[in-house]
C-alpha positions, 0 to 999 in steps of 0.5 A, spaced: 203 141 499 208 136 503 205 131 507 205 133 513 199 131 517 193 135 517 192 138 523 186 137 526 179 140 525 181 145 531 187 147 528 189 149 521 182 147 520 180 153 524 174 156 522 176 163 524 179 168 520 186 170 521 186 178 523 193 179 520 198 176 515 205 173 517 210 176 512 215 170 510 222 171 510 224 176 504 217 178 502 217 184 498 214 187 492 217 188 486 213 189 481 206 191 482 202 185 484 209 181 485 212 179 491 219 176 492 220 170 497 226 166 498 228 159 499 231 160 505 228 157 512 230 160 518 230 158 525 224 164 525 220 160 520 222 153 524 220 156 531 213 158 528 211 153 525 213 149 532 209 154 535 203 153 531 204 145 532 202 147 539 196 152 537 200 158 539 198 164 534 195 159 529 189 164 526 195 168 525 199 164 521 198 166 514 202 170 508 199 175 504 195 171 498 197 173 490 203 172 486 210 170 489 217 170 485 223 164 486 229 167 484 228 170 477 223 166 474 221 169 466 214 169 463 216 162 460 217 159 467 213 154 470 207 156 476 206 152 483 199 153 486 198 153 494 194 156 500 196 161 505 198 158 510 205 159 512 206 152 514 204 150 507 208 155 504 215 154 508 215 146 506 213 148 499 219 155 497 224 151 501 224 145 496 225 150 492 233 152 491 236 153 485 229 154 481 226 159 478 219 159 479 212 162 480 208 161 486 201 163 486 197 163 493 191 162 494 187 165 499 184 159 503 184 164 509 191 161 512 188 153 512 193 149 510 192 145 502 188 138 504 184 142 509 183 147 505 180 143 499 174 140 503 172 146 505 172 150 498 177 156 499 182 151 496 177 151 490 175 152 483 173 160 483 179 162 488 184 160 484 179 163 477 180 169 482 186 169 484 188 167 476 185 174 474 186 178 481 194 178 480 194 178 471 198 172 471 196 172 464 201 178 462 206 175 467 207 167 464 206 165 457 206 157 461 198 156 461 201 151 466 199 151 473 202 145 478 197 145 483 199 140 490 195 134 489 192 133 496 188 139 493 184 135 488 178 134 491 176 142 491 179 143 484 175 143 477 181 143 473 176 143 466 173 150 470 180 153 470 181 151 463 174 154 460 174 161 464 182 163 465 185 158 459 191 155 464 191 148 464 191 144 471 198 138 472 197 136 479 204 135 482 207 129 487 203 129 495 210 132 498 214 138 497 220 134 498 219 130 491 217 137 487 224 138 483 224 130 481 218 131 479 220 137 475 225 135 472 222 129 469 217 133 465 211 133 470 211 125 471 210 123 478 212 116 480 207 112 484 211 113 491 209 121 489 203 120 489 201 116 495 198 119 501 201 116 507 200 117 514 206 114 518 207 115 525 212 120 525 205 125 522 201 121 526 203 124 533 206 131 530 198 133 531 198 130 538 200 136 542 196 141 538 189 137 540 192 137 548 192 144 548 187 145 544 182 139 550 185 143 555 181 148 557 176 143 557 179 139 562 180 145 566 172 146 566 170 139 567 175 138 573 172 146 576 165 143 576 167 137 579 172 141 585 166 145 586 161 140 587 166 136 592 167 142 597 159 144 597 158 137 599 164 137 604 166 130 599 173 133 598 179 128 600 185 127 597 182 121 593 180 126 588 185 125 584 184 117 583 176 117 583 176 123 578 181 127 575 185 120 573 179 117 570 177 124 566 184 125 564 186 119 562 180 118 558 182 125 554 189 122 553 187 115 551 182 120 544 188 124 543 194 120 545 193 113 544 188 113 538 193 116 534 199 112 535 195 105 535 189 108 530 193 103 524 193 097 529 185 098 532 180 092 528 175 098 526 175 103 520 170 108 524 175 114 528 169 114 532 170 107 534 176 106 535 176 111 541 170 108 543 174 102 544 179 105 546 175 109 551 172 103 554 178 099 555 180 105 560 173 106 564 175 098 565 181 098 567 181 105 572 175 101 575 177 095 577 183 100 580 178 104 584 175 097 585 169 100 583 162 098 584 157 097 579 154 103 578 160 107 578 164 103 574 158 104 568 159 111 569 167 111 568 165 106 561 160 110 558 163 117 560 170 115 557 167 111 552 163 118 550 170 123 550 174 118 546 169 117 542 168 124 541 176 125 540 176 120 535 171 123 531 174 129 532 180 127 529 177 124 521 180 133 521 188 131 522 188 125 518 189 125 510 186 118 509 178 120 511 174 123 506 169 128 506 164 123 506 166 118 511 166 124 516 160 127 514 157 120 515 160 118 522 157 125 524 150 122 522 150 116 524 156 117 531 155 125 534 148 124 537 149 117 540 156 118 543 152 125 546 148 121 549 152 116 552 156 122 555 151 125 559 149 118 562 156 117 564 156 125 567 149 124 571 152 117 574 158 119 576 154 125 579 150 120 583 156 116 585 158 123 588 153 125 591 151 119 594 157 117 595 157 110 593 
């Protein structure tokens, strides 16, 4: 629903299921299969979704799916679509004040909307499904329903219409923008309907990605601590010739790409790290004044994780297209692979041979 950056593949595009539903403010049922939301955000709605932001409780953040009223909404009120996502929802009832409406989500299992869409739970048959689950044929005479436009892509409106009779209207790209575009009749202007991904949205999906890496970071490292004191190499310069170069190339995949991604002359995320990536294995070469060898071993195994990291972020960004990163995994995955598991052998080598 609003613009908020997709979080990575990692994050609200989790393949896990959420075990339980976070109940919203105020949800309660009120008539059978009707539940009651307001528009009220609160510094419990804040701080969860801030948490979520850091991958805290994340597979866990979702509302139950079905029917939901705002305000006294009739059977002549109009009906939103959105996902069971919490975060999703939050930036949707809170735009909401003053408005009768009906809310209906779906069970997308609490990914957010743009996500959601290309993996098809935010698709044709769940909302057909949902349509008739919650009887929303007998609640609204509207056949009318406003879906979030970053759900286009896994929408078939002409199937909606055949099987349940509801016509689909595709709403602006932000939330922020739903009470113009109701007010004017339905009629989203171009500025609603473009995506963007400014760097405020941009480095919003930063610290998800970190928390995420970390336990990798902690893996690598661990491998590395072990080899050093079994090979009596442990020194105080173990920061400089591994942790640092490790490090920093995990932060130029999940810190810098973002915030230069616009700036990189390349359109592959994939490599965009890779340049990225190698920049870093230069310059922390020509820090250690690293020899040959060495310094090939840090380009290509920076190279690897910041082009790896790239392509992991196709998942945070609104502006890939399935196909695009379906094609970068074709064509980058197995390669920037390789190149990783050359750069972890030579830097063994280096290691061990203490070059």
């Amino acid at each position: 629903m609003k613009n908020s950056p997709c979080c990575s593949s990692s994050s609200c595009c989790s393949k896990e299921i959420p075990e339980k539903n976070t109940k919203i403010n105020s949800e309660v049922p009120i008539e059978n299969n009707i539940m009651k939301a307001d528009c009220h955000y609160s510094w419990r709605d804040r701080l969860g979704n801030c948490l979520v932001r850091w991958n805290y409780g994340r597979n866990n953040h979702s509302v139950i799916p079905g029917l939901y009223a705002i305000g006294n909404p009739s059977e002549n009120d109009l009906t939103l679509v959105t996902a069971n996502y919490k975060f999703s929802f939050d930036m949707l009832r809170r735009e909401l004040t003053g408005l009768n409406v009906w809310i209906l989500v779906l069970d997308t299992k609490g990914i957010n909307v743009w996500c959601a869409a290309g993996k098809g739970t935010f698709g044709t048959a769940e909302l057909i499904n949902r349509i008739n689950s919650s009887g929303l044929s007998k609640i609204v005479k509207q056949r009318l329903l406003i879906l979030p436009q970053l759900g286009a892509p896994g929408v078939s409106a002409h199937e909606v219409l055949k099987e349940t009779g509801f016509r689909v209207v595709y709403g602006p790209v932000r939330a922020r923008d739903l009470p113009v575009f109701l007010k004017n009749g339905l009629q989203a202007t171009e500025q609603m309907r473009e995506v963007t991904f400014t760097f405020r949205e941009r480095i919003a999906v930063i610290p998800v990605e970190l928390i995420t890496t970390w336990k990798y970071i902690t893996e690598f490292l661990l491998i590395f601590l072990i080899l050093d004191i079994i090979l009596g190499k442990f020194s105080s310069n173990l920061f400089i010739n591994q942790i640092f170069p490790f490090i920093g190339a995990i932060l130029s995949g999940v810190v810098i790409m973002p915030v230069l991604m616009p700036y990189l002359p390349v359109r592959s995320f994939t490599l965009k790290g890779i340049i990225l990536g190698m920049l870093w294995g230069l310059s922390v070469s020509a820090f250690q004044k690293a020899s040959l060898l060495q310094t090939s071993g840090n380009i290509l195994l920076s190279s690897a994780i910041s082009g790896m990291l790239g392509l992991n972020f196709t998942g945070c960004t609104p502006i890939a297209s399935q196909s695009g990163v379906k094609w970068e995994i074709k064509v980058f995955a197995k390669p920037v692979l390789s190149i990783g598991i050359v750069g972890i052998l030579l830097q063994i080598y280096n290691l061990i041979s203490g070059i």
